[in-house]
PyMOL Python script that loads the backbone (N, CA, C, O; Angstrom):
from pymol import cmd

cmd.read_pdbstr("""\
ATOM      1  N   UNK A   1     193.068 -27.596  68.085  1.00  0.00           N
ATOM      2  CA  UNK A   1     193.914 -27.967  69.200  1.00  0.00           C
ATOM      3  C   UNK A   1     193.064 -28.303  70.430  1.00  0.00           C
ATOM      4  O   UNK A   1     193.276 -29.259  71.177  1.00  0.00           O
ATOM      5  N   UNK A   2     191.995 -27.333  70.563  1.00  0.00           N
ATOM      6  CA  UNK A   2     191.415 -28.053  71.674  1.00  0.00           C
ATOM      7  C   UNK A   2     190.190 -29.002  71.633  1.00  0.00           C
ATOM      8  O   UNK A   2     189.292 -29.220  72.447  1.00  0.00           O
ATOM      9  N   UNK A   3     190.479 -29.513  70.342  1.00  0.00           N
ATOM     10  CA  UNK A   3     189.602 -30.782  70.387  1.00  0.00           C
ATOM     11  C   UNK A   3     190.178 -31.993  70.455  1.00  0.00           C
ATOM     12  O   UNK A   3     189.664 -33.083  70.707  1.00  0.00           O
ATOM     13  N   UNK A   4     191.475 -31.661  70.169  1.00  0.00           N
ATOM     14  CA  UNK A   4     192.368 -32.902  70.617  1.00  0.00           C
ATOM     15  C   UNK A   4     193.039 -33.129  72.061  1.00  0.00           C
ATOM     16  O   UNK A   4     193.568 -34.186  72.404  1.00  0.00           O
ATOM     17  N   UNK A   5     192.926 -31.871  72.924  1.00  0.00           N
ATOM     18  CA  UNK A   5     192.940 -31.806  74.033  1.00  0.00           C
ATOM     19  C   UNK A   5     191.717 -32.618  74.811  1.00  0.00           C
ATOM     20  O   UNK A   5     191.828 -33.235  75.871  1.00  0.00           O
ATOM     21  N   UNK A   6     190.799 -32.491  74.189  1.00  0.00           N
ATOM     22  CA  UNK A   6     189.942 -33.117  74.888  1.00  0.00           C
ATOM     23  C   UNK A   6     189.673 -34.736  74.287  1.00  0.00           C
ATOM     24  O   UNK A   6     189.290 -35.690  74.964  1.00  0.00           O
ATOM     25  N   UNK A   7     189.918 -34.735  73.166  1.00  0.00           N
ATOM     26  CA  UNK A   7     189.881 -36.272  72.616  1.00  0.00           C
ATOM     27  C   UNK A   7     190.746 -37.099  74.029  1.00  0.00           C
ATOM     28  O   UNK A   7     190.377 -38.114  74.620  1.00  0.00           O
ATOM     29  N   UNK A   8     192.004 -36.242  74.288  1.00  0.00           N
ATOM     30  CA  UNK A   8     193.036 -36.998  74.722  1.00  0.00           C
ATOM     31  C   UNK A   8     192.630 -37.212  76.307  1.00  0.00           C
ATOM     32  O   UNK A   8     192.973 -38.141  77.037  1.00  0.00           O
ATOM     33  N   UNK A   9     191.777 -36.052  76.629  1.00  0.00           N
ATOM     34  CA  UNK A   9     191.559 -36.471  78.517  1.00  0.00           C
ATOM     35  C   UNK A   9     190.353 -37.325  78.372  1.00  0.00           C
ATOM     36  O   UNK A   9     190.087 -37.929  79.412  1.00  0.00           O
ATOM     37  N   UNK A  10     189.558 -37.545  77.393  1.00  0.00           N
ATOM     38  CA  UNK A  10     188.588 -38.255  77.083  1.00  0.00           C
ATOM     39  C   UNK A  10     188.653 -39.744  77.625  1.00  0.00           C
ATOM     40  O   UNK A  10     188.078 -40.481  78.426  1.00  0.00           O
ATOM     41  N   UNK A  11     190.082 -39.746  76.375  1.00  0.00           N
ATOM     42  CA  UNK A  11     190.586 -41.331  76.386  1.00  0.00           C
ATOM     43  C   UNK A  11     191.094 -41.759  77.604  1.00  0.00           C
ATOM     44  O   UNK A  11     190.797 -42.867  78.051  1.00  0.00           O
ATOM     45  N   UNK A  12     192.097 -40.712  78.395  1.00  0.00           N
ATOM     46  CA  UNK A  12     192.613 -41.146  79.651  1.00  0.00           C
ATOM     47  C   UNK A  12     191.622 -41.451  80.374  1.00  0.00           C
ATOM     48  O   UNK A  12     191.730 -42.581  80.850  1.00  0.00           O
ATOM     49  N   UNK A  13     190.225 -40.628  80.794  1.00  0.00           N
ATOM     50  CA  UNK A  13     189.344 -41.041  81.537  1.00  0.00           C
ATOM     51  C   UNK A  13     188.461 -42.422  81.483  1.00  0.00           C
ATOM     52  O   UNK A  13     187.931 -42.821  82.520  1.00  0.00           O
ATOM     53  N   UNK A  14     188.315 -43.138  80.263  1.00  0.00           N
ATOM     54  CA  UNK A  14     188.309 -44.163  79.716  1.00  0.00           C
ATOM     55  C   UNK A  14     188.952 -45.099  79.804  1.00  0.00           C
ATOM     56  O   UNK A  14     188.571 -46.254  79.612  1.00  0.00           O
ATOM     57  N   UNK A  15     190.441 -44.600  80.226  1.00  0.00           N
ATOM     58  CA  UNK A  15     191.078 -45.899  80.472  1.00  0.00           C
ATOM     59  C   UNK A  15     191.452 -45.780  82.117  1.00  0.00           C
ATOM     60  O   UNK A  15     191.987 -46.760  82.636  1.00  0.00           O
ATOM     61  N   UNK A  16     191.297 -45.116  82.573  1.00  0.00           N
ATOM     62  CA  UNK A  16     191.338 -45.173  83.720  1.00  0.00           C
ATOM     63  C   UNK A  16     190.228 -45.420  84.559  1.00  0.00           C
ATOM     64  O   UNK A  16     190.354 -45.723  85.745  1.00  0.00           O
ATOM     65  N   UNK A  17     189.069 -45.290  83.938  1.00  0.00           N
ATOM     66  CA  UNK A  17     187.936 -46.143  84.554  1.00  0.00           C
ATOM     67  C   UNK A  17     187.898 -47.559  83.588  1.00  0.00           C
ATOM     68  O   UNK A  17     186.700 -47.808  83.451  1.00  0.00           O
ATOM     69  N   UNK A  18     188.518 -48.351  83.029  1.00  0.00           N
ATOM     70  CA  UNK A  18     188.492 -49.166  82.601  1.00  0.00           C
ATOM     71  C   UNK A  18     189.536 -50.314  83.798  1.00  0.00           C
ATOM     72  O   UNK A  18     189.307 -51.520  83.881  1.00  0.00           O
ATOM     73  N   UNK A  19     190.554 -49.657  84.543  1.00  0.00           N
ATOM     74  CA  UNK A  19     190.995 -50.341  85.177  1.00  0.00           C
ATOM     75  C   UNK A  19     191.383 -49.846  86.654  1.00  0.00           C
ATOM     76  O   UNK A  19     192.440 -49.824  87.284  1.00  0.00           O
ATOM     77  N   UNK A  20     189.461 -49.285  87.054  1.00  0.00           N
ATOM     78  CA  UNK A  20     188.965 -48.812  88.373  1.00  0.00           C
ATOM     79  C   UNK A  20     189.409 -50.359  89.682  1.00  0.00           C
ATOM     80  O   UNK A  20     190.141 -50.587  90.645  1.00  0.00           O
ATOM     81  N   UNK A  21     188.352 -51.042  88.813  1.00  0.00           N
ATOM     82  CA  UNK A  21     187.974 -52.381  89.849  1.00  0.00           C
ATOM     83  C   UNK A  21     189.517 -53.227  89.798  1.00  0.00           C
ATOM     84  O   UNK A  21     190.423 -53.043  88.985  1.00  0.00           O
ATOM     85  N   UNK A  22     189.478 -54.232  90.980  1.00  0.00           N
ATOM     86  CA  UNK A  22     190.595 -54.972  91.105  1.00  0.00           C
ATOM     87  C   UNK A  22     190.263 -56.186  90.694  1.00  0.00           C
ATOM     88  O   UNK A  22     191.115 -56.727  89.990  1.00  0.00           O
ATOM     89  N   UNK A  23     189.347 -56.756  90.897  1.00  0.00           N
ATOM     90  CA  UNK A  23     188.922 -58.067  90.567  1.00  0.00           C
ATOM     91  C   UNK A  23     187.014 -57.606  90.814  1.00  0.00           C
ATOM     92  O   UNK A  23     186.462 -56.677  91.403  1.00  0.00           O
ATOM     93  N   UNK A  24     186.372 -59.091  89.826  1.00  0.00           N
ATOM     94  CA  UNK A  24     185.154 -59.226  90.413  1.00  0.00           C
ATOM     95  C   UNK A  24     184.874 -60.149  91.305  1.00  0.00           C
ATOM     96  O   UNK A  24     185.417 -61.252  91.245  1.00  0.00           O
ATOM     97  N   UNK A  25     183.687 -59.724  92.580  1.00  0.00           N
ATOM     98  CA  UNK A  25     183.736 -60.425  93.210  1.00  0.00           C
ATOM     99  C   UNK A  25     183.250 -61.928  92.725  1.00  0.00           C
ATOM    100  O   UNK A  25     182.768 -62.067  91.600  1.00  0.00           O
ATOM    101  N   UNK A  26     183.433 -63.286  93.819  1.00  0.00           N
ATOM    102  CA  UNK A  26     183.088 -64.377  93.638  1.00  0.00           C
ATOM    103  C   UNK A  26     181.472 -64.910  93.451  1.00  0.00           C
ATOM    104  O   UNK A  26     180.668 -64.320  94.173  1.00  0.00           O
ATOM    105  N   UNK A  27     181.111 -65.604  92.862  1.00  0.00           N
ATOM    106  CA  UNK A  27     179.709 -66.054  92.920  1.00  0.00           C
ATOM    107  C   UNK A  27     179.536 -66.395  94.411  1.00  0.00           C
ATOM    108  O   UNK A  27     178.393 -66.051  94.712  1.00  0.00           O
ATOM    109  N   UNK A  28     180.115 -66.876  95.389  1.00  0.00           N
ATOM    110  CA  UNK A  28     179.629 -67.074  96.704  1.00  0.00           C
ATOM    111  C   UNK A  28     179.644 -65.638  97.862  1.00  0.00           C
ATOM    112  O   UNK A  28     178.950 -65.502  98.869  1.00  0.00           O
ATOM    113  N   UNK A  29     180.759 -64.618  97.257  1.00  0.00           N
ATOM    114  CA  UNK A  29     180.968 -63.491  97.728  1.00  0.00           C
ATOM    115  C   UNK A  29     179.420 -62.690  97.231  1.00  0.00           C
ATOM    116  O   UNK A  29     178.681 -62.225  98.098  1.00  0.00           O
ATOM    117  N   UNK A  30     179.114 -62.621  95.958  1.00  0.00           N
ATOM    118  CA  UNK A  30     178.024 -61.764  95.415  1.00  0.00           C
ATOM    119  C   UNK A  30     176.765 -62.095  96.625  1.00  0.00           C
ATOM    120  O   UNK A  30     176.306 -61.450  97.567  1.00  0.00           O
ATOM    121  N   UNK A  31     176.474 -63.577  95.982  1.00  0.00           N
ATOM    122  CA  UNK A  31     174.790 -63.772  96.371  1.00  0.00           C
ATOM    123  C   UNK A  31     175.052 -64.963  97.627  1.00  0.00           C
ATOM    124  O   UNK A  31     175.943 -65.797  97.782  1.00  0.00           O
ATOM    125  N   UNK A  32     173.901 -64.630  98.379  1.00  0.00           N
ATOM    126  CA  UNK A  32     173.763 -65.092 100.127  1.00  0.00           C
ATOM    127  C   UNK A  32     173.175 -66.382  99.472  1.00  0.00           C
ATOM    128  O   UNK A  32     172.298 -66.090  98.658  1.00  0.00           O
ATOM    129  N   UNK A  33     173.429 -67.886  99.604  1.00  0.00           N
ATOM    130  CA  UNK A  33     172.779 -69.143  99.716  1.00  0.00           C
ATOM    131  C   UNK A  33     171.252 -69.071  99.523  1.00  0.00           C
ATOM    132  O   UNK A  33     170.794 -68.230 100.297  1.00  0.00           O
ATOM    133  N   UNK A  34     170.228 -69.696  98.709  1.00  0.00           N
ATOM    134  CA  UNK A  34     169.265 -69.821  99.014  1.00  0.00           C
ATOM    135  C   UNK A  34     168.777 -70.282 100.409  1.00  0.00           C
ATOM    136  O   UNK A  34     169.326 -71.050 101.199  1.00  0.00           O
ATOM    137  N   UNK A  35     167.673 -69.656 100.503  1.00  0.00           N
ATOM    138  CA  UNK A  35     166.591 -70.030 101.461  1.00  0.00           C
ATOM    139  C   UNK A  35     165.611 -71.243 101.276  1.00  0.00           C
ATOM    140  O   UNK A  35     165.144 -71.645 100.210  1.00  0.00           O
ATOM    141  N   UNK A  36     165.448 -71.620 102.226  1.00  0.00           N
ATOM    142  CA  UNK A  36     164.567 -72.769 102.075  1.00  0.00           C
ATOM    143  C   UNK A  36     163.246 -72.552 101.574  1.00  0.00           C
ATOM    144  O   UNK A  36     162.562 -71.539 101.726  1.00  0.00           O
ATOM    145  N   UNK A  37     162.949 -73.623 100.949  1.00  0.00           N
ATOM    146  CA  UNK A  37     161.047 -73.380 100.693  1.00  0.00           C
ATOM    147  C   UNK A  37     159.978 -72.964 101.563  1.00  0.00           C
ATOM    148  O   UNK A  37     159.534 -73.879 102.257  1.00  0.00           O
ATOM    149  N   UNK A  38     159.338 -71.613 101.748  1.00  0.00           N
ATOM    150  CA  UNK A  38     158.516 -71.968 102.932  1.00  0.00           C
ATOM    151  C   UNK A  38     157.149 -72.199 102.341  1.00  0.00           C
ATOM    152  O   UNK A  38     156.665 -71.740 101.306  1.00  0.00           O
ATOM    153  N   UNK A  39     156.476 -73.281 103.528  1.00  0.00           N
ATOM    154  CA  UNK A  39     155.154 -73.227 103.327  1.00  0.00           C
ATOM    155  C   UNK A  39     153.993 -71.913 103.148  1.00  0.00           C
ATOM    156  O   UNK A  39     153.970 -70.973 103.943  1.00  0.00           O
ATOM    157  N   UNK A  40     153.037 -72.030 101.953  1.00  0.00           N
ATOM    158  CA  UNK A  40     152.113 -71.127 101.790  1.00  0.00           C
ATOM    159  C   UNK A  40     150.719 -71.742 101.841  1.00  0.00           C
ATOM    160  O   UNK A  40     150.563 -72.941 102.072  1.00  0.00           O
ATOM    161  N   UNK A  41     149.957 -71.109 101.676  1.00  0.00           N
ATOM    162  CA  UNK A  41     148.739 -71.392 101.714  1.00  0.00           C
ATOM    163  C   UNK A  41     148.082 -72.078 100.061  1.00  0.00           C
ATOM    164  O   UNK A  41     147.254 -72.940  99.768  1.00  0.00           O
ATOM    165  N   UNK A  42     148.884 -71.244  99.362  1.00  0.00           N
ATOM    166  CA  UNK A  42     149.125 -72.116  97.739  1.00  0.00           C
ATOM    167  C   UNK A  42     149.584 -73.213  97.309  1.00  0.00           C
ATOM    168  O   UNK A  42     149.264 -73.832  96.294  1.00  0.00           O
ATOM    169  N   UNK A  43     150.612 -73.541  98.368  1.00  0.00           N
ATOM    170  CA  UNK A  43     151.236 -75.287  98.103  1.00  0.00           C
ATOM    171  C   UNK A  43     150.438 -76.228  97.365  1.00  0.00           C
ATOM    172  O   UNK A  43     150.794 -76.664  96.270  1.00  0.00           O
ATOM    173  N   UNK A  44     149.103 -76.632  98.080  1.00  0.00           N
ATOM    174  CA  UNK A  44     148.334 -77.296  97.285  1.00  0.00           C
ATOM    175  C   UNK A  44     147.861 -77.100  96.387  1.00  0.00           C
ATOM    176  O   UNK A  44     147.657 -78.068  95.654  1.00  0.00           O
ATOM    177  N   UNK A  45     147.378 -75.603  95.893  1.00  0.00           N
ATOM    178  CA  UNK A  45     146.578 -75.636  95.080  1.00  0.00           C
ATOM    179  C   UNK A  45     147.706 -75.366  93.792  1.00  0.00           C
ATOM    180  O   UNK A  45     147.425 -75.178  92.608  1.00  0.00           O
ATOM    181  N   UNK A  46     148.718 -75.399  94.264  1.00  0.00           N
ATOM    182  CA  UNK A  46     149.907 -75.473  93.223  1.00  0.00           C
ATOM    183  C   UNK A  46     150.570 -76.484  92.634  1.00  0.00           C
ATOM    184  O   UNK A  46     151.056 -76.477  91.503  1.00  0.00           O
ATOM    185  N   UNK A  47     150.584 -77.765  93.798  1.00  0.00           N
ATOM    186  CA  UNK A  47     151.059 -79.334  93.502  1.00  0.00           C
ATOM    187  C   UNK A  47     149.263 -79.864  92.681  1.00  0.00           C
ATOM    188  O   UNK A  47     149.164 -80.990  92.193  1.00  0.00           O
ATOM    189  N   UNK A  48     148.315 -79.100  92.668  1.00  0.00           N
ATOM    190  CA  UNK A  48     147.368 -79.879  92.171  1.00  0.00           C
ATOM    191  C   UNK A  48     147.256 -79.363  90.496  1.00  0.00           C
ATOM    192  O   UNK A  48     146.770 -80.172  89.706  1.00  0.00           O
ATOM    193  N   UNK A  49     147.624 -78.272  90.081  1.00  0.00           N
ATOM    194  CA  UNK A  49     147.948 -77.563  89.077  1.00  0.00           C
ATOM    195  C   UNK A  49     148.910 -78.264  88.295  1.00  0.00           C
ATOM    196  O   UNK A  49     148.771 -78.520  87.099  1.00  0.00           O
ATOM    197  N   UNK A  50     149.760 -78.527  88.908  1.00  0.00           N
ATOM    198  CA  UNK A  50     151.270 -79.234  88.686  1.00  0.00           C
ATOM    199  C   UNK A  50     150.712 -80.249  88.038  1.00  0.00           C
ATOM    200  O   UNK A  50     150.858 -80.244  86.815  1.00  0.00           O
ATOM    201  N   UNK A  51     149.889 -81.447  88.701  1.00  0.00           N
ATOM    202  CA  UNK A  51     149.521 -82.592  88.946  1.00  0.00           C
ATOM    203  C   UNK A  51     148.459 -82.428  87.451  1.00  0.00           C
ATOM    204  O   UNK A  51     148.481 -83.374  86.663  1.00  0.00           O
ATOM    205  N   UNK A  52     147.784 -81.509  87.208  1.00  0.00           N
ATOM    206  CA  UNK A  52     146.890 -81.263  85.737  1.00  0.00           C
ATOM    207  C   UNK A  52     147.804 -81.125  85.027  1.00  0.00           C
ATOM    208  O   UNK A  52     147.739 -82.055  84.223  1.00  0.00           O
ATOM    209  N   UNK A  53     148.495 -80.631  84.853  1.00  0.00           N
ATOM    210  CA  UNK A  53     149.432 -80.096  83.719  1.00  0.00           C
ATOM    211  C   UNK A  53     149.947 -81.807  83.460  1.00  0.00           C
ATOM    212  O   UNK A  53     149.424 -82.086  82.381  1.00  0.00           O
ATOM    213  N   UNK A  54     150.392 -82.525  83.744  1.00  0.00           N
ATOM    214  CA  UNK A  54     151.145 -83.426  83.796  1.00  0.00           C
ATOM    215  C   UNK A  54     150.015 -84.383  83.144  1.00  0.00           C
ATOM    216  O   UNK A  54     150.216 -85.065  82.139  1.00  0.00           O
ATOM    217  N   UNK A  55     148.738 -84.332  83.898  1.00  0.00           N
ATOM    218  CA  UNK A  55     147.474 -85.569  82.987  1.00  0.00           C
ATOM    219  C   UNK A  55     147.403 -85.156  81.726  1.00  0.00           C
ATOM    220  O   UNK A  55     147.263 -85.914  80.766  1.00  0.00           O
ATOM    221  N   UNK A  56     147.543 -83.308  81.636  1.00  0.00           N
ATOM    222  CA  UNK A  56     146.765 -83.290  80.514  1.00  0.00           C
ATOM    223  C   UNK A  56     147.694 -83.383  79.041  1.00  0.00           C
ATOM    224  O   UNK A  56     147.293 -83.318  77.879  1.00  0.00           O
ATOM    225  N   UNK A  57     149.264 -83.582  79.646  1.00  0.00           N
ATOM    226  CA  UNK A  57     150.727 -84.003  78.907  1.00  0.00           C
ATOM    227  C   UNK A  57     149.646 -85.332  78.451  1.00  0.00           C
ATOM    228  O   UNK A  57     148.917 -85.417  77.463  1.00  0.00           O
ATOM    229  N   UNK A  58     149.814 -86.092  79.337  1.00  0.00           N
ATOM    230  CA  UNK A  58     149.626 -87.904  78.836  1.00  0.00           C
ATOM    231  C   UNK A  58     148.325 -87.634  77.760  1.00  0.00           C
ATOM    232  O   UNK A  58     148.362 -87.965  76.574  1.00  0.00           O
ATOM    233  N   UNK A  59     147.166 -86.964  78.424  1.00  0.00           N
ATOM    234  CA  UNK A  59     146.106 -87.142  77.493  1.00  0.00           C
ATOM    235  C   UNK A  59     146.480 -86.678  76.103  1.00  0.00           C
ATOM    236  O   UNK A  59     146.005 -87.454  75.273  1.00  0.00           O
ATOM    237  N   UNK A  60     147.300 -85.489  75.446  1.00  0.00           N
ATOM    238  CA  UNK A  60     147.644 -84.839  74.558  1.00  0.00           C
ATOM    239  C   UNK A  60     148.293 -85.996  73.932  1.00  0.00           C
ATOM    240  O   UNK A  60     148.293 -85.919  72.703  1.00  0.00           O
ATOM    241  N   UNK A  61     148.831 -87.019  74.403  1.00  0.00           N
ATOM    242  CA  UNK A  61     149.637 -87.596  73.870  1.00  0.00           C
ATOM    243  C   UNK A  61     148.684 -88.929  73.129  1.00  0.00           C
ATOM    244  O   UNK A  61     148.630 -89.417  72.001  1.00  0.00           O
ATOM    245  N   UNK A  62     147.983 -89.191  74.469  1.00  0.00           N
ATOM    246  CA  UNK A  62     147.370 -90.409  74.109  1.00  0.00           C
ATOM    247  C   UNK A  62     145.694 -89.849  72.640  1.00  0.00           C
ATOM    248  O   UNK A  62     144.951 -90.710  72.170  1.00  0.00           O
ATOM    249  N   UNK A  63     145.607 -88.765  72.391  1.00  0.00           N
ATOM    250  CA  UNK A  63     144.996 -88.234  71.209  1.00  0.00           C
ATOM    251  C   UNK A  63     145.838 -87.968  70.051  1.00  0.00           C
ATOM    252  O   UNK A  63     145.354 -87.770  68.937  1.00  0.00           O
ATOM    253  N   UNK A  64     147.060 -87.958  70.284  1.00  0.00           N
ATOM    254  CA  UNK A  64     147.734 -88.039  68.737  1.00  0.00           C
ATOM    255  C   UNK A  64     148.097 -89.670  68.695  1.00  0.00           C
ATOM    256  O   UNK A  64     148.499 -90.078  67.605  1.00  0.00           O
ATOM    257  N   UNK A  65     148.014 -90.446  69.563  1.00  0.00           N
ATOM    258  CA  UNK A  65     148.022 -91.728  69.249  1.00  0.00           C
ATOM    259  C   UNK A  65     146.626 -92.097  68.324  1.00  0.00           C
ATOM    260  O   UNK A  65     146.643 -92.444  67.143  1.00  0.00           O
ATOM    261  N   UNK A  66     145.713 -91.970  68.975  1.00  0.00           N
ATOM    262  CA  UNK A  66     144.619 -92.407  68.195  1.00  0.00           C
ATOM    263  C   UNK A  66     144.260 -91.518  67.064  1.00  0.00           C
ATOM    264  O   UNK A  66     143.725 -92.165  66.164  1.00  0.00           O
ATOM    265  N   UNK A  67     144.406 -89.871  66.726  1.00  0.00           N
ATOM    266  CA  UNK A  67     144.284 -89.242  65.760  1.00  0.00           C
ATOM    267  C   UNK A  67     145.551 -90.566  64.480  1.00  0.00           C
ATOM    268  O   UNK A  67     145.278 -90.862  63.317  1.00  0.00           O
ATOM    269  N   UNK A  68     146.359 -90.873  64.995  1.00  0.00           N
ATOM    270  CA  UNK A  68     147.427 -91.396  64.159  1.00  0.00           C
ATOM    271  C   UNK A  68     147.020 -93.080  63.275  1.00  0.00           C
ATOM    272  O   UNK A  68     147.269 -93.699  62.241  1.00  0.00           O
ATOM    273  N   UNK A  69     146.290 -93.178  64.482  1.00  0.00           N
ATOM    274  CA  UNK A  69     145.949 -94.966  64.272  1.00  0.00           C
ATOM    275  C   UNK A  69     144.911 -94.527  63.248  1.00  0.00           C
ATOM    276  O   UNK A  69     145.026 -95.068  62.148  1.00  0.00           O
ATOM    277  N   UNK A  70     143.998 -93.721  63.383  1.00  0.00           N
ATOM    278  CA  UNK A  70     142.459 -93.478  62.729  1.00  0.00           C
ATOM    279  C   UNK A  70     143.337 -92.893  61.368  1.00  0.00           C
ATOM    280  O   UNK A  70     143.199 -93.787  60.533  1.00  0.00           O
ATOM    281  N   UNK A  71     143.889 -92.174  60.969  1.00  0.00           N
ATOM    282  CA  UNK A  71     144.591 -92.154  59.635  1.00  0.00           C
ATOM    283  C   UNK A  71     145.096 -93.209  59.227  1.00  0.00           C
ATOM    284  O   UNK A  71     145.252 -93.456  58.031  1.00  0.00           O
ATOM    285  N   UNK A  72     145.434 -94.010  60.212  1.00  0.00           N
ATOM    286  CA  UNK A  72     146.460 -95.297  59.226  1.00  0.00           C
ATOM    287  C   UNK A  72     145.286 -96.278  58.737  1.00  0.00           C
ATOM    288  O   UNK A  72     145.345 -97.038  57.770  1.00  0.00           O
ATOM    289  N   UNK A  73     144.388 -96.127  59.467  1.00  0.00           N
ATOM    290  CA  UNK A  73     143.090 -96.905  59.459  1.00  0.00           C
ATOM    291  C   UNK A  73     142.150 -96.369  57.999  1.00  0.00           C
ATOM    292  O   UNK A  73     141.313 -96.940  57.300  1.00  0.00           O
ATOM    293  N   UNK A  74     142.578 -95.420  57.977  1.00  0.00           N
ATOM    294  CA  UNK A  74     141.552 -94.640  56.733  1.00  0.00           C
ATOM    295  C   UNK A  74     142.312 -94.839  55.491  1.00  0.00           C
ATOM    296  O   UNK A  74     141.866 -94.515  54.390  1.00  0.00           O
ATOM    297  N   UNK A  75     143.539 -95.408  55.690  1.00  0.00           N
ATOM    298  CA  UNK A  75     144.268 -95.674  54.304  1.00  0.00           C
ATOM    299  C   UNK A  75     144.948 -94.171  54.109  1.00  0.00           C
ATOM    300  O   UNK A  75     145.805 -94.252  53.230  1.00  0.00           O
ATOM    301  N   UNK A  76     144.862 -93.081  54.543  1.00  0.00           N
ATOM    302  CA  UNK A  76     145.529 -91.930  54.604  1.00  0.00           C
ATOM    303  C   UNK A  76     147.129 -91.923  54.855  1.00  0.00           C
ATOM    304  O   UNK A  76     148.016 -91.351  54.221  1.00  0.00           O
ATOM    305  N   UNK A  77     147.166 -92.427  55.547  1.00  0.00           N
ATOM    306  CA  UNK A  77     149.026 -92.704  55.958  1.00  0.00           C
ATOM    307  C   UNK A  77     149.872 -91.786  56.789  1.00  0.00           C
ATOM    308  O   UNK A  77     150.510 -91.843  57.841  1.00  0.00           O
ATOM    309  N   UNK A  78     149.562 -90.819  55.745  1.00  0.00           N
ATOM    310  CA  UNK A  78     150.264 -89.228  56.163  1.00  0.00           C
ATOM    311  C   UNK A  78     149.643 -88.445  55.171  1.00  0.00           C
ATOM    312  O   UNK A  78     149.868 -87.237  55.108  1.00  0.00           O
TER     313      UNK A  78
END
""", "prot")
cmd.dss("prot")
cmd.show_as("cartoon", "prot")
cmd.util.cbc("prot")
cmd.orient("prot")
């Protein structure tokens, strides 16, 4: 008996924190607008990073071009 006593305030407490909140708040209510970008002392050495990453895309690319041609060239194919 008194495990079903307690099964039962168990559940009430369960459901009564199940329908604590009234609503959730809004995505514009939660979080404040971003902030603007501010300048650091890293900017550059971050747009120049940026700026490698991006050559070394094309170069990666432009070596499976020629790895590709030099097989077709060798009669290899695939």
């Amino acid at each position: 008996m008194k495990l079903v006593a307690t099964a039962c305030c168990v559940g009430i407490l369960f459901a009564l924190g199940a329908c604590s909140r009234s609503k959730e708040p809004t995505v514009s209510e939660a979080t404040p607008p971003p902030q603007p970008a501010q300048k650091t002392v890293f900017d550059t050495q971050l747009k120049a990073l940026d700026k490698a990453k991006a050559v070394q895309g094309v170069v990666d690319q432009q070596k499976a071009d020629a790895d590709r041609k030099l097989k077709e060239q060798e009669g290899g194919g695939g």
